[in-house]
N, CA, C and O atoms as a printed pandas DataFrame, in Angstrom:
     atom_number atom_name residue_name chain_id  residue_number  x_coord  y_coord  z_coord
0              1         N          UNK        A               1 -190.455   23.761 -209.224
1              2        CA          UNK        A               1 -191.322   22.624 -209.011
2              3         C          UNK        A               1 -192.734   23.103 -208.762
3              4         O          UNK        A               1 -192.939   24.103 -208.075
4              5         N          UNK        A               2 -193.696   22.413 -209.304
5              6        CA          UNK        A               2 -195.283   22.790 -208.988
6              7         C          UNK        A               2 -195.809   23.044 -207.819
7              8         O          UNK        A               2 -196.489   24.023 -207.511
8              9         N          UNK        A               3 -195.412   21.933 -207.005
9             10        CA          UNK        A               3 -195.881   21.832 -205.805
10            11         C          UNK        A               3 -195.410   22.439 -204.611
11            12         O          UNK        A               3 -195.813   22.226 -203.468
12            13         N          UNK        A               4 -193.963   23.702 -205.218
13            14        CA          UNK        A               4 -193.519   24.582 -204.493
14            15         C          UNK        A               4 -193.770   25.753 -205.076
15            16         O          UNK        A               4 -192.932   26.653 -205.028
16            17         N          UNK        A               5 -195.007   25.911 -205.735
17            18        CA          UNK        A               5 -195.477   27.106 -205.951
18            19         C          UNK        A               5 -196.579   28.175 -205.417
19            20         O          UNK        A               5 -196.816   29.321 -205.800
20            21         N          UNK        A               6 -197.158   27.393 -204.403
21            22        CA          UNK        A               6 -198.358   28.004 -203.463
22            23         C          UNK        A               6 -197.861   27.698 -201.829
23            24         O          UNK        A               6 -198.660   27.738 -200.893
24            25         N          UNK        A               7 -196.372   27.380 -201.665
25            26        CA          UNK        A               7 -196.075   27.779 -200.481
26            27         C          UNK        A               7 -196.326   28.890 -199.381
27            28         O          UNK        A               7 -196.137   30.039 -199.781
28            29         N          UNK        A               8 -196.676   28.760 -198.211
29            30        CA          UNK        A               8 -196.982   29.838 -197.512
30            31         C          UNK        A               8 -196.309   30.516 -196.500
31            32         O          UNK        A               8 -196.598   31.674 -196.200
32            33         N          UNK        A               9 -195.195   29.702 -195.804
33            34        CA          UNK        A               9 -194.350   30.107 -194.708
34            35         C          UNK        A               9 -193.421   29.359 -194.824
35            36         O          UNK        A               9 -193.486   28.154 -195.066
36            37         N          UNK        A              10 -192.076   30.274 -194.595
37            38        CA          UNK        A              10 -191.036   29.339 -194.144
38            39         C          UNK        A              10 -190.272   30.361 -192.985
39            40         O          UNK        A              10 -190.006   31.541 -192.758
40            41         N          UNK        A              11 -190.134   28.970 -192.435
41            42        CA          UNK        A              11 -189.674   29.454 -191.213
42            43         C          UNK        A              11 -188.375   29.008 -190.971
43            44         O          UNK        A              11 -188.018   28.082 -191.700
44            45         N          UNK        A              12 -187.429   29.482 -190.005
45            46        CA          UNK        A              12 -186.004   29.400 -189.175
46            47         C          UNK        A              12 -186.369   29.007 -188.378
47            48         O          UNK        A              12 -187.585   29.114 -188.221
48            49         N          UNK        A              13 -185.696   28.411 -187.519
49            50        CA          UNK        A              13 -184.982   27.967 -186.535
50            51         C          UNK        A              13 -183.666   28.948 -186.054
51            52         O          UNK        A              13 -182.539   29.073 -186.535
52            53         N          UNK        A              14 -184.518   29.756 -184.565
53            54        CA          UNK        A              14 -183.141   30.022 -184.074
54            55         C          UNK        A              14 -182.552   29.434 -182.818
55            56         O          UNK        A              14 -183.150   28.536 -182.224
56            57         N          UNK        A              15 -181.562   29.843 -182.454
57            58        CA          UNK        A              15 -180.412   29.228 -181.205
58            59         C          UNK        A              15 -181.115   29.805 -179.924
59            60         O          UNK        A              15 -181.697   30.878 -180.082
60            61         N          UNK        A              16 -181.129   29.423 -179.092
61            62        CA          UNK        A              16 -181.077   29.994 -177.852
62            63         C          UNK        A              16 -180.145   29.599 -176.674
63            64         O          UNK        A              16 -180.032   28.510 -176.111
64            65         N          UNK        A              17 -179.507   30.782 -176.454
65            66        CA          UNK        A              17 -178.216   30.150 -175.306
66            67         C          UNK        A              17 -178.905   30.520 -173.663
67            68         O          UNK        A              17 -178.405   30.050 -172.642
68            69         N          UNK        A              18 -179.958   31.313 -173.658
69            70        CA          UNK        A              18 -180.360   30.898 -172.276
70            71         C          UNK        A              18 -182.091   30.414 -172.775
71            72         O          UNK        A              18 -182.771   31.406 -173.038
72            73         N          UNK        A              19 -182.550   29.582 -172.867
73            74        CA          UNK        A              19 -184.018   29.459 -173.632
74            75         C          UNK        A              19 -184.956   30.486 -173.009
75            76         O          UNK        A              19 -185.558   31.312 -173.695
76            77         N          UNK        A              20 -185.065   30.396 -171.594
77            78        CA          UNK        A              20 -186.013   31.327 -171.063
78            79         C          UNK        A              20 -185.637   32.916 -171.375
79            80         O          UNK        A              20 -186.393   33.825 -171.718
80            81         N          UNK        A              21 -184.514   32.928 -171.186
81            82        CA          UNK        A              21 -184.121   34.493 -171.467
82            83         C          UNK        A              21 -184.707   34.886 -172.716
83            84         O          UNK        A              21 -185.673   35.648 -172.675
84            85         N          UNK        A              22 -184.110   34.335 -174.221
85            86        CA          UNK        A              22 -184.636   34.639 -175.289
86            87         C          UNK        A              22 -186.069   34.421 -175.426
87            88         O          UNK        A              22 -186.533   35.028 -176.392
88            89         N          UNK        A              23 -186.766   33.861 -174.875
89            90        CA          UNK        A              23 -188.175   33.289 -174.949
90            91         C          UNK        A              23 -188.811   35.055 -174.679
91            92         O          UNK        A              23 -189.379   35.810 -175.468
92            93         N          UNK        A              24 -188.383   35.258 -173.120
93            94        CA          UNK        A              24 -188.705   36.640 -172.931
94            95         C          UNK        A              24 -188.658   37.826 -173.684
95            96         O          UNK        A              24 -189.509   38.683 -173.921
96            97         N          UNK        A              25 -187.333   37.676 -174.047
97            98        CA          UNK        A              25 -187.106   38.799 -175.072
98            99         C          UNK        A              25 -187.991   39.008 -176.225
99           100         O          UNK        A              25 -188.587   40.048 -176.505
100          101         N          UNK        A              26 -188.008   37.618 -177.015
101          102        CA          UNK        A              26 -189.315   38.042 -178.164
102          103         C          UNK        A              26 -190.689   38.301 -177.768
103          104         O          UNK        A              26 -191.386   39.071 -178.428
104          105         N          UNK        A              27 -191.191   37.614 -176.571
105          106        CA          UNK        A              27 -192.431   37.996 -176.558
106          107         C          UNK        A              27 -192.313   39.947 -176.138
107          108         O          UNK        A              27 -193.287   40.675 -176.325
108          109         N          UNK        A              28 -191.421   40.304 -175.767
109          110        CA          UNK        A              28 -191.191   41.798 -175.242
110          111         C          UNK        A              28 -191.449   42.503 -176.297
111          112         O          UNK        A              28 -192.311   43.382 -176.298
112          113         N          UNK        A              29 -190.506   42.102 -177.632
113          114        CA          UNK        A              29 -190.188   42.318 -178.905
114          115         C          UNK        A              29 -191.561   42.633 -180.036
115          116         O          UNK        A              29 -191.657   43.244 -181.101
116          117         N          UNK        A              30 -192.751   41.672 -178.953
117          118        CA          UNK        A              30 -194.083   41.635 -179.555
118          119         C          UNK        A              30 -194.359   40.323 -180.562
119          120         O          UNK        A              30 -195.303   40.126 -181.328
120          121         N          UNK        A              31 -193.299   39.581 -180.301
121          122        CA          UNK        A              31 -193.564   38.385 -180.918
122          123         C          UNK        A              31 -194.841   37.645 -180.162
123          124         O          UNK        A              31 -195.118   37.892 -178.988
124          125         N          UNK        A              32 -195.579   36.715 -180.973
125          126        CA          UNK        A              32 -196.675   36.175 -180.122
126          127         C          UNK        A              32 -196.462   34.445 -179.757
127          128         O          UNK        A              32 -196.853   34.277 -180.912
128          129         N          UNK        A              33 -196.375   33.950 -179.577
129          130        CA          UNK        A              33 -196.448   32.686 -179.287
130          131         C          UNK        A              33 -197.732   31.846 -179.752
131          132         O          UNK        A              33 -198.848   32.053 -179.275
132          133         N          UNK        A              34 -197.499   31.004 -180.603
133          134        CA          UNK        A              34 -198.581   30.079 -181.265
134          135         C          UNK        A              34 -198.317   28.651 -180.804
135          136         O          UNK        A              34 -199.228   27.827 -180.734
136          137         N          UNK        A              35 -197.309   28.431 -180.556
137          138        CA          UNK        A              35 -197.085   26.779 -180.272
138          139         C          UNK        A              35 -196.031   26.888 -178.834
139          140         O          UNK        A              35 -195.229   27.808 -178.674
140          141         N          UNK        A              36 -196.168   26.106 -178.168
141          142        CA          UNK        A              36 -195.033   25.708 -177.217
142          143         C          UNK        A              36 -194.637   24.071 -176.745
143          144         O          UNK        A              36 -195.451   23.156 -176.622
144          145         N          UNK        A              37 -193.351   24.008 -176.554
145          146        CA          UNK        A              37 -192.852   22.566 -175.551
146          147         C          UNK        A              37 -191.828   22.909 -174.997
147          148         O          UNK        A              37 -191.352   24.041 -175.081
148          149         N          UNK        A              38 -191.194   21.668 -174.145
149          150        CA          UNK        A              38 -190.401   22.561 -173.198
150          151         C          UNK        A              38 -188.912   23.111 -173.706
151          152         O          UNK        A              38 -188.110   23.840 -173.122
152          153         N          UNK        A              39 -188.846   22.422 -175.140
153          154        CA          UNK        A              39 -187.691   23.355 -175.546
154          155         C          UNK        A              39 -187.298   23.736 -177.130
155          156         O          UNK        A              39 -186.327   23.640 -177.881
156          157         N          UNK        A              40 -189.045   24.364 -177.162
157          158        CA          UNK        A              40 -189.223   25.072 -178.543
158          159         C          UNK        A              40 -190.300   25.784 -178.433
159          160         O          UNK        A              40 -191.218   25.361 -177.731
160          161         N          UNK        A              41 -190.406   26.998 -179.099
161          162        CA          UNK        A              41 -191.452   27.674 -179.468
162          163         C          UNK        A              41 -191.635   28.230 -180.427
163          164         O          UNK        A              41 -190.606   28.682 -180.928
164          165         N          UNK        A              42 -193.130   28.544 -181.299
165          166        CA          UNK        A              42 -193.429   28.709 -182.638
166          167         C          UNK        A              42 -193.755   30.405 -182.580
167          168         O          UNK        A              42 -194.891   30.608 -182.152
168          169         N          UNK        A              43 -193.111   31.474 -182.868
169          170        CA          UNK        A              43 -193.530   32.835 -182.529
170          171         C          UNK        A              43 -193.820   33.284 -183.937
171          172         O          UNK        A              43 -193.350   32.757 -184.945
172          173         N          UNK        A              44 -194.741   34.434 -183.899
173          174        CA          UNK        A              44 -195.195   35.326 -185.153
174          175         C          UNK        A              44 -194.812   36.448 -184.835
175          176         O          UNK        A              44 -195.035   36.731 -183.658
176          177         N          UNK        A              45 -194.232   37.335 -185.538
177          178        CA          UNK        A              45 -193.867   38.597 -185.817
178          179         C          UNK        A              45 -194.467   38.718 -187.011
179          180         O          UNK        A              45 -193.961   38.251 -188.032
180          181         N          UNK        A              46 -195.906   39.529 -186.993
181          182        CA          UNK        A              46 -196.815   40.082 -187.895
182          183         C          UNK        A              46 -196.870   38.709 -189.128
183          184         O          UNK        A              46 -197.456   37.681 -188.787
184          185         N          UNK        A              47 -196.360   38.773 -190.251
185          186        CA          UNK        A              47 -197.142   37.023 -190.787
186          187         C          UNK        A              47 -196.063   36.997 -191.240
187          188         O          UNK        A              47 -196.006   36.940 -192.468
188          189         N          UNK        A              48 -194.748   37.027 -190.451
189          190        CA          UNK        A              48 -193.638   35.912 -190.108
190          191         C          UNK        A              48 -193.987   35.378 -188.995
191          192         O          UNK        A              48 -194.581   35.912 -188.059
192          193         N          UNK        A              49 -193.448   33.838 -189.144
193          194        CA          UNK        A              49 -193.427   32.923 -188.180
194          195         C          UNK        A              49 -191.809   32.382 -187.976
195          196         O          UNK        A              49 -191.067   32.332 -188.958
196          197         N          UNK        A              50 -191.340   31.991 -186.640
197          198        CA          UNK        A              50 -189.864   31.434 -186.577
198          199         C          UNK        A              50 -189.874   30.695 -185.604
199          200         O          UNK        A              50 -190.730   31.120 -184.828
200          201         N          UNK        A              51 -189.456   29.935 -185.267
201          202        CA          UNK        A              51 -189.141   28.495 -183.850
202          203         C          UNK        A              51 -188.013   28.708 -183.537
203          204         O          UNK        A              51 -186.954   28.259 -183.976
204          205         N          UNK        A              52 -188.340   29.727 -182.406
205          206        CA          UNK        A              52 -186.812   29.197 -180.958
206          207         C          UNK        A              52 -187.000   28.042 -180.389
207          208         O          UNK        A              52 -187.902   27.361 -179.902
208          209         N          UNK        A              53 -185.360   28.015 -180.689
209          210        CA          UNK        A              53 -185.378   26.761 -179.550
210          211         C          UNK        A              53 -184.232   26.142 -178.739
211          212         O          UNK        A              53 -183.038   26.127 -179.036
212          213         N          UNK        A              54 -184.644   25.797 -178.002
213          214        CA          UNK        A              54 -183.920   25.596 -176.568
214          215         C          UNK        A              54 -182.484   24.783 -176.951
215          216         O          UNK        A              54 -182.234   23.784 -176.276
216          217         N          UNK        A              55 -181.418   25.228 -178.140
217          218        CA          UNK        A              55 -179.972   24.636 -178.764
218          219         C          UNK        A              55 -179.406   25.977 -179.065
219          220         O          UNK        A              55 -179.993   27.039 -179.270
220          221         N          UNK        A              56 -178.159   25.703 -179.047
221          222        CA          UNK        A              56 -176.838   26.933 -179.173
222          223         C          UNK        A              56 -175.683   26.196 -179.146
223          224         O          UNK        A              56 -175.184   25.339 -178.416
224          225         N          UNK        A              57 -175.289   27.024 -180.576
225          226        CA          UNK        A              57 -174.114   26.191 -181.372
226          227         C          UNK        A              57 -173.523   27.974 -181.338
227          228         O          UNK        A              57 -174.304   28.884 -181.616
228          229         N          UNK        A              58 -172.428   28.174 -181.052
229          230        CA          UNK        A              58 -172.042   29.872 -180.721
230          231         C          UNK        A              58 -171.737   30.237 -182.013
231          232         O          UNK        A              58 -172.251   31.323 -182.278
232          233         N          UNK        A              59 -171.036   29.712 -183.025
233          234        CA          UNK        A              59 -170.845   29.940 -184.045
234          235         C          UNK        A              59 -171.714   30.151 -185.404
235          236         O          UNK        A              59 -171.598   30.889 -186.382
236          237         N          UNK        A              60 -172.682   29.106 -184.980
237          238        CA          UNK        A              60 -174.171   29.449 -185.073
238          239         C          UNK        A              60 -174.590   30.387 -185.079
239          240         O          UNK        A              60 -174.835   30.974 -186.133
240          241         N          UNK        A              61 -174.795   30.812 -184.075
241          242        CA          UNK        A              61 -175.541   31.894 -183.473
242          243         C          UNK        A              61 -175.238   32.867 -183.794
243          244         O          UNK        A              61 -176.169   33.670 -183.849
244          245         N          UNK        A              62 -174.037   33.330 -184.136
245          246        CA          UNK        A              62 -173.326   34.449 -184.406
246          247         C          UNK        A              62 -172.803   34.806 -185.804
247          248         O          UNK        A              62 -172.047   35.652 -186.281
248          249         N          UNK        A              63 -173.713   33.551 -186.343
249          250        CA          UNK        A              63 -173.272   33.818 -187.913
250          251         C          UNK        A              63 -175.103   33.804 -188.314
251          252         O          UNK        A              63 -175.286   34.256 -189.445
252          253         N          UNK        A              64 -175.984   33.518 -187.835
253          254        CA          UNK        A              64 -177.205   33.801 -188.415
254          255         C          UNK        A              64 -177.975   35.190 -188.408
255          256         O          UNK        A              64 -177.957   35.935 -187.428
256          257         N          UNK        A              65 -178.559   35.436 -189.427
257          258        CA          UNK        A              65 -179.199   36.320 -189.840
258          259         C          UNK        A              65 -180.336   35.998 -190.284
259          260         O          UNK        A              65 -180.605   34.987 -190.934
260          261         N          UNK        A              66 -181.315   37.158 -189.829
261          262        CA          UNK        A              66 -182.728   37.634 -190.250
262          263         C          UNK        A              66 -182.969   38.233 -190.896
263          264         O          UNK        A              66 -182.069   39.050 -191.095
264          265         N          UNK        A              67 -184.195   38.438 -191.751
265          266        CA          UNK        A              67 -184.162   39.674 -192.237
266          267         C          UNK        A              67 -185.680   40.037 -192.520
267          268         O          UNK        A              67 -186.244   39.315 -193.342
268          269         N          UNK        A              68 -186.335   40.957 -192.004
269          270        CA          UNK        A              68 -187.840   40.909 -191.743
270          271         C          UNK        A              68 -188.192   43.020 -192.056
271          272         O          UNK        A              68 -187.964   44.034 -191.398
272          273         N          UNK        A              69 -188.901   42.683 -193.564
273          274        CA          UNK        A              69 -189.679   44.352 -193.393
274          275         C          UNK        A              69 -190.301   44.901 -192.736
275          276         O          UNK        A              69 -190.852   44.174 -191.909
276          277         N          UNK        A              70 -190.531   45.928 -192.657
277          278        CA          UNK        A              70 -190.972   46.766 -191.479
278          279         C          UNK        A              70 -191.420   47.921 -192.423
279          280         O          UNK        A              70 -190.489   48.440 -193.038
280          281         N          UNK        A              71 -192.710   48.445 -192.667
281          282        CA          UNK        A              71 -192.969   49.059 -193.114
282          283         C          UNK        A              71 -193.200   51.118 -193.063
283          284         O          UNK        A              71 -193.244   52.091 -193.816
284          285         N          UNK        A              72 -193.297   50.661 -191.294
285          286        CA          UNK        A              72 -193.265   52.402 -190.704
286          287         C          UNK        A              72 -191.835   51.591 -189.758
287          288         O          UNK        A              72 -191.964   51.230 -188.588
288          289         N          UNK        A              73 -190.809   51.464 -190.392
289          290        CA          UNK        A              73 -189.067   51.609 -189.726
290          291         C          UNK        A              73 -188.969   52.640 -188.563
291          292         O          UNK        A              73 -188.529   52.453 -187.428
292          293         N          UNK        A              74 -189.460   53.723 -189.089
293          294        CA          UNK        A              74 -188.961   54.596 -188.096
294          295         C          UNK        A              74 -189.685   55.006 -186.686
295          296         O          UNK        A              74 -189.212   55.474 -185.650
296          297         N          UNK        A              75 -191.370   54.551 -187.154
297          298        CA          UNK        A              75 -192.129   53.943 -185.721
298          299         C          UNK        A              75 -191.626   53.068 -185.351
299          300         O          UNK        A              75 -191.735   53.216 -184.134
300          301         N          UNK        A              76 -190.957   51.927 -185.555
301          302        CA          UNK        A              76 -190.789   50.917 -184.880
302          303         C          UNK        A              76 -189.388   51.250 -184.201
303          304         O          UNK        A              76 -189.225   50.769 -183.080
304          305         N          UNK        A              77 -188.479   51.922 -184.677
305          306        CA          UNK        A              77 -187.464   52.246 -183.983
306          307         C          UNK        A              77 -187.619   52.992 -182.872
307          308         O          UNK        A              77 -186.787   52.833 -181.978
308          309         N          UNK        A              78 -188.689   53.944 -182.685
309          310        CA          UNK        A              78 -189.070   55.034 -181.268
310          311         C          UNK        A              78 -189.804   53.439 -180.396
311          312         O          UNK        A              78 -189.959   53.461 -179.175
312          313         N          UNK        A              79 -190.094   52.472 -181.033
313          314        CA          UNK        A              79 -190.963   51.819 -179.612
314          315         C          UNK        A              79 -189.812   50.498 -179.282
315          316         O          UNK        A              79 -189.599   49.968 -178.191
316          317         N          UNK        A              80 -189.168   50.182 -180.634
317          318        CA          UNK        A              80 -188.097   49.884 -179.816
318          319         C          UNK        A              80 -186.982   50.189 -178.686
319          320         O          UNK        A              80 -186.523   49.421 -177.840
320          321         N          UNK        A              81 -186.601   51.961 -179.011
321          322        CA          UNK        A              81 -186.057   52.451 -177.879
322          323         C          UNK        A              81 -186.027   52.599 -176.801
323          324         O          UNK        A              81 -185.159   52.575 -175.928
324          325         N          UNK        A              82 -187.632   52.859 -176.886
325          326        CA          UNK        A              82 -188.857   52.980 -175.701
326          327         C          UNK        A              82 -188.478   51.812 -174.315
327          328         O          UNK        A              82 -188.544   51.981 -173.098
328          329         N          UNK        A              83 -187.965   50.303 -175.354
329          330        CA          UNK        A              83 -188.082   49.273 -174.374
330          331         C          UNK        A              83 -186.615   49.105 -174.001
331          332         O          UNK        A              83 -186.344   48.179 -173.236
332          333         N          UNK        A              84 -185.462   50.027 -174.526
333          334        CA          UNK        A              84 -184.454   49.814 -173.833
334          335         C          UNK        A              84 -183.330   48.208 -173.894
335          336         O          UNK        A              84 -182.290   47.968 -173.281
336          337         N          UNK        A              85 -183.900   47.589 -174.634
337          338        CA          UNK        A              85 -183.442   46.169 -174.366
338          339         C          UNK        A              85 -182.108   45.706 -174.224
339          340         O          UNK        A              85 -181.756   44.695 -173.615
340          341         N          UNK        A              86 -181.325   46.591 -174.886
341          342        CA          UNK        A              86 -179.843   46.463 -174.527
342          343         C          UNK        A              86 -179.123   46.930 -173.346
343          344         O          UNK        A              86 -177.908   47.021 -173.176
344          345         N          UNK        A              87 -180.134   47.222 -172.524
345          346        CA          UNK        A              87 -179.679   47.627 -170.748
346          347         C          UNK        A              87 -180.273   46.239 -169.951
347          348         O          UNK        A              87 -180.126   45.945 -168.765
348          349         N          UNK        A              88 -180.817   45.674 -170.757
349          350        CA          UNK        A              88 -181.708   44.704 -169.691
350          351         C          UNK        A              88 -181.593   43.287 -169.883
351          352         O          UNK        A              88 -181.927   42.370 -169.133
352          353         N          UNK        A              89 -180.844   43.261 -171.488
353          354        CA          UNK        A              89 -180.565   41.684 -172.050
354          355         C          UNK        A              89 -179.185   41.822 -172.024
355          356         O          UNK        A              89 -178.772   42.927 -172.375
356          357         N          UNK        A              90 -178.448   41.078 -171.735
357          358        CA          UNK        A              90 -176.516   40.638 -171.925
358          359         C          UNK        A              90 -176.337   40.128 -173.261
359          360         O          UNK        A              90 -176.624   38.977 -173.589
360          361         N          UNK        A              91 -175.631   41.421 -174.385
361          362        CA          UNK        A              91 -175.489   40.878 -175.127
362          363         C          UNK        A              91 -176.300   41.418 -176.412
363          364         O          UNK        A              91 -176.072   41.269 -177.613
364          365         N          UNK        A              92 -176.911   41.821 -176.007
365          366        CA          UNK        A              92 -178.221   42.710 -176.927
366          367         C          UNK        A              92 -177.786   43.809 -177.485
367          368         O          UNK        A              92 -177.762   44.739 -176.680
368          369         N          UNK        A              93 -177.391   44.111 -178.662
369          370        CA          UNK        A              93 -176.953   45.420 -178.902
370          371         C          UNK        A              93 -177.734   46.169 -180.191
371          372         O          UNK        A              93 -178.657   45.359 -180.272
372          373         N          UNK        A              94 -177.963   46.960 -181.055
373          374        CA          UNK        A              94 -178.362   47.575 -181.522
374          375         C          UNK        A              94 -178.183   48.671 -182.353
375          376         O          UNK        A              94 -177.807   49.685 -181.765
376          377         N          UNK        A              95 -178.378   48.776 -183.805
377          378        CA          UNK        A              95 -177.815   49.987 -184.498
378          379         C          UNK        A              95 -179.433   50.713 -184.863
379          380         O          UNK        A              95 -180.423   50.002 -185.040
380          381         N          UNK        A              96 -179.467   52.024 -184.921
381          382        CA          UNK        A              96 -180.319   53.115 -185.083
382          383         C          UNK        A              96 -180.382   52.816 -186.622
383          384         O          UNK        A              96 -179.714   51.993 -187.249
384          385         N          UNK        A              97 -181.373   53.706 -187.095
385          386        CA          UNK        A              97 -182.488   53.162 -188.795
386          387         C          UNK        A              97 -180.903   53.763 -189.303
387          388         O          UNK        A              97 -180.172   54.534 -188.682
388          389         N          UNK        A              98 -180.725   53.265 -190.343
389          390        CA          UNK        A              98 -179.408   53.613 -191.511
390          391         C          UNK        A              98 -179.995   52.917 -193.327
391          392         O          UNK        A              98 -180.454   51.895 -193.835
392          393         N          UNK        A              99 -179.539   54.410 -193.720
393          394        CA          UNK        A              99 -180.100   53.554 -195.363
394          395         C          UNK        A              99 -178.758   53.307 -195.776
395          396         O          UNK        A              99 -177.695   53.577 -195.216
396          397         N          UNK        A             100 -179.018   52.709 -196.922
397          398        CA          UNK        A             100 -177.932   51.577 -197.398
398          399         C          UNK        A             100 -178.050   51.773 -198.987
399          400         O          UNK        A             100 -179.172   51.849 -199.487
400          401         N          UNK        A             101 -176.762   51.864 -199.877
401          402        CA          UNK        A             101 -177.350   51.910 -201.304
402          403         C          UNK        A             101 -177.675   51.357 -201.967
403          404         O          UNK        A             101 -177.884   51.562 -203.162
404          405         N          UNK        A             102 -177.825   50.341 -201.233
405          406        CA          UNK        A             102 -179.156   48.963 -202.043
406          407         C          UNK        A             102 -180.703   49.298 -201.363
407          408         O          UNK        A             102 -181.468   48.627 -200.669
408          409         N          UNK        A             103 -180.741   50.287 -201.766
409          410        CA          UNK        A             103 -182.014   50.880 -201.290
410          411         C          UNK        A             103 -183.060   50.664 -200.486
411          412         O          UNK        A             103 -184.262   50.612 -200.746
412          413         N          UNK        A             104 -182.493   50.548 -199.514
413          414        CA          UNK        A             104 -183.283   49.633 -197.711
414          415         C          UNK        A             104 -182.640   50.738 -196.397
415          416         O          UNK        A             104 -181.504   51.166 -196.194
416          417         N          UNK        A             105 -183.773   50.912 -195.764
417          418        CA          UNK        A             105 -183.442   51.574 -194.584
418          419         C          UNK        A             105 -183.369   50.813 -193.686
419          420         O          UNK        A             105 -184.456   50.267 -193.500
420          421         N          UNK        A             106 -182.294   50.364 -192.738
421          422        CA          UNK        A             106 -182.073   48.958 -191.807
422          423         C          UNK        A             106 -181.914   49.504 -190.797
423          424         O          UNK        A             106 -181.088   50.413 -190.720
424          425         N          UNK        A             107 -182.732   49.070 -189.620
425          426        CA          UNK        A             107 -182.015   48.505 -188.090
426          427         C          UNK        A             107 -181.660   47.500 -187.665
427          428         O          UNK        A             107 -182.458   46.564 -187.615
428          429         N          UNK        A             108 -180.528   47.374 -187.279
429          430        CA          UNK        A             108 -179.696   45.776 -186.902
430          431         C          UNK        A             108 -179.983   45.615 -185.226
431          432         O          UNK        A             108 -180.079   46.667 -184.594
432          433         N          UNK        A             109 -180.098   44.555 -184.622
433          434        CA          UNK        A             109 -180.397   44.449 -183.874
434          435         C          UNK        A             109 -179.918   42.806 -183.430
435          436         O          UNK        A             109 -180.175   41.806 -184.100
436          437         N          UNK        A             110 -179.188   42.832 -182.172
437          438        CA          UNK        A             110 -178.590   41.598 -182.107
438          439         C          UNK        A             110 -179.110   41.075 -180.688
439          440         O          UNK        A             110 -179.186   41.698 -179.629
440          441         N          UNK        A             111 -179.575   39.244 -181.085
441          442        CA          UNK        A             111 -180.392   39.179 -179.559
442          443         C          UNK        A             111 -180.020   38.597 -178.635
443          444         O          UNK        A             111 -178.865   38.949 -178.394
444          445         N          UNK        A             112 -180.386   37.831 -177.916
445          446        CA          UNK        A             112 -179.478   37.571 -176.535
446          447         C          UNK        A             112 -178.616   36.422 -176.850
447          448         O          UNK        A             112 -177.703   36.264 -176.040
448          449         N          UNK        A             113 -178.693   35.301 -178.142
449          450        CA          UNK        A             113 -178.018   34.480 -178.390
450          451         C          UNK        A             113 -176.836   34.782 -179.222
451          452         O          UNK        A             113 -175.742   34.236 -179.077
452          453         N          UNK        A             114 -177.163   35.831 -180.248
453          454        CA          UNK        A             114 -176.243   36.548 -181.044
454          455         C          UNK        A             114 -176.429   36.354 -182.578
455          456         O          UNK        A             114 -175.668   36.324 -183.545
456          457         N          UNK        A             115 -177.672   36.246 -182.396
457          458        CA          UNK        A             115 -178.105   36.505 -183.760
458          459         C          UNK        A             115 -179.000   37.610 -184.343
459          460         O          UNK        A             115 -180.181   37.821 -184.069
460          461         N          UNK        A             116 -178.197   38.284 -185.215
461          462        CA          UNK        A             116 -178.467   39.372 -186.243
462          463         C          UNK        A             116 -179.975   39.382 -186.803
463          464         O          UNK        A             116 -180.335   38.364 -187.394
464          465         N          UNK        A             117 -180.890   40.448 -186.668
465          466        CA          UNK        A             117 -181.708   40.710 -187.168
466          467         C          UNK        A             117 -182.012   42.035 -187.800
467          468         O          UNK        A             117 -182.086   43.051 -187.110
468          469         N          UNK        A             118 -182.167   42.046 -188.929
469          470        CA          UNK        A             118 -182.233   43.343 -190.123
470          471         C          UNK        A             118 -183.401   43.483 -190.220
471          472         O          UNK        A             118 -183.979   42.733 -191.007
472          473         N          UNK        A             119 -184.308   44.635 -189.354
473          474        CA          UNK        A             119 -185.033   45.243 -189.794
474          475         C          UNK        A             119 -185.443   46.207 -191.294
475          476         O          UNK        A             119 -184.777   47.237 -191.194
476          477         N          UNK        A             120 -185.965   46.236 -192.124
477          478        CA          UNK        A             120 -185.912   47.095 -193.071
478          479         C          UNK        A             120 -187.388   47.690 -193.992
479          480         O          UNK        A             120 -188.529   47.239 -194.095
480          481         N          UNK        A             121 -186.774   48.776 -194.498
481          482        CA          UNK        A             121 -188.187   49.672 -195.344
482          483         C          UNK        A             121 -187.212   49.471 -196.549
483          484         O          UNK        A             121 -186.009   49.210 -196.545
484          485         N          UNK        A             122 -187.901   49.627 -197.362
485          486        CA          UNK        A             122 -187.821   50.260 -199.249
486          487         C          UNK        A             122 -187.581   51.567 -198.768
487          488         O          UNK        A             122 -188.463   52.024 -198.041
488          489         N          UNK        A             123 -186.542   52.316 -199.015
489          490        CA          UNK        A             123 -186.576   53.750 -199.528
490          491         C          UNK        A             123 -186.610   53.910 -200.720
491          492         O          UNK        A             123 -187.462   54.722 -201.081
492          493         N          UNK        A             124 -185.673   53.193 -201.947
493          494        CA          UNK        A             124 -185.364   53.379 -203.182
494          495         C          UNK        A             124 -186.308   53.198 -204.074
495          496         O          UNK        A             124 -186.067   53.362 -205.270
């Protein structure tokens, strides 16, 4: 369609099962906050944008996925470590950079609601 050809953002919607908890976590994460109410917020991760928000459906949650490039992967994995987050969030867990033979170097990273996020580079 024409008029879906100069689109600029699309964004998700994710779950949050404690709102404030996850709220914390992304801004930690370096997400920024552009919009707020009391049970949604509009965050940027570099020129992605996504809306948490204050709903959790578990099945939901645990079946959604992200998936956001990362261009220096393996800087971002030393400053992710750096912050420890899976000692400090319930639920937060985390896999180290891994390439894949669909030619992507991924870190998985799961957040306090239980949704999957795939960090990744181009290796191939």
């Amino acid at each position: 369609m024409k008029h879906l050809e100069n689109t600029t953002d699309l964004r998700t919607f994710l779950p949050a099962k404690d709102f404030a908890l996850s709220r914390e976590f992304y801004a930690e994460l370096g997400a920024k906050e552009l919009w707020s109410s009391n049970d949604m917020v509009l965050f940027r991760l570099g020129q992605s944008t996504f809306y948490l928000q204050d709903y959790y459906v578990k099945d939901w949650a645990e079946n959604l996925m992200m998936f956001l490039m990362v261009p220096e992967l393996d800087a971002f994995w030393e400053e992710l470590r750096a912050l420890d987050l899976p000692s400090r969030y319930a639920g937060v867990r985390w896999k180290a950079p891994t390439d894949y033979d669909w030619g992507l170097r991924e870190i998985h990273l799961i957040d306090p609601a239980g949704t999957l996020w795939h960090f990744a580079k181009d290796i191939g």
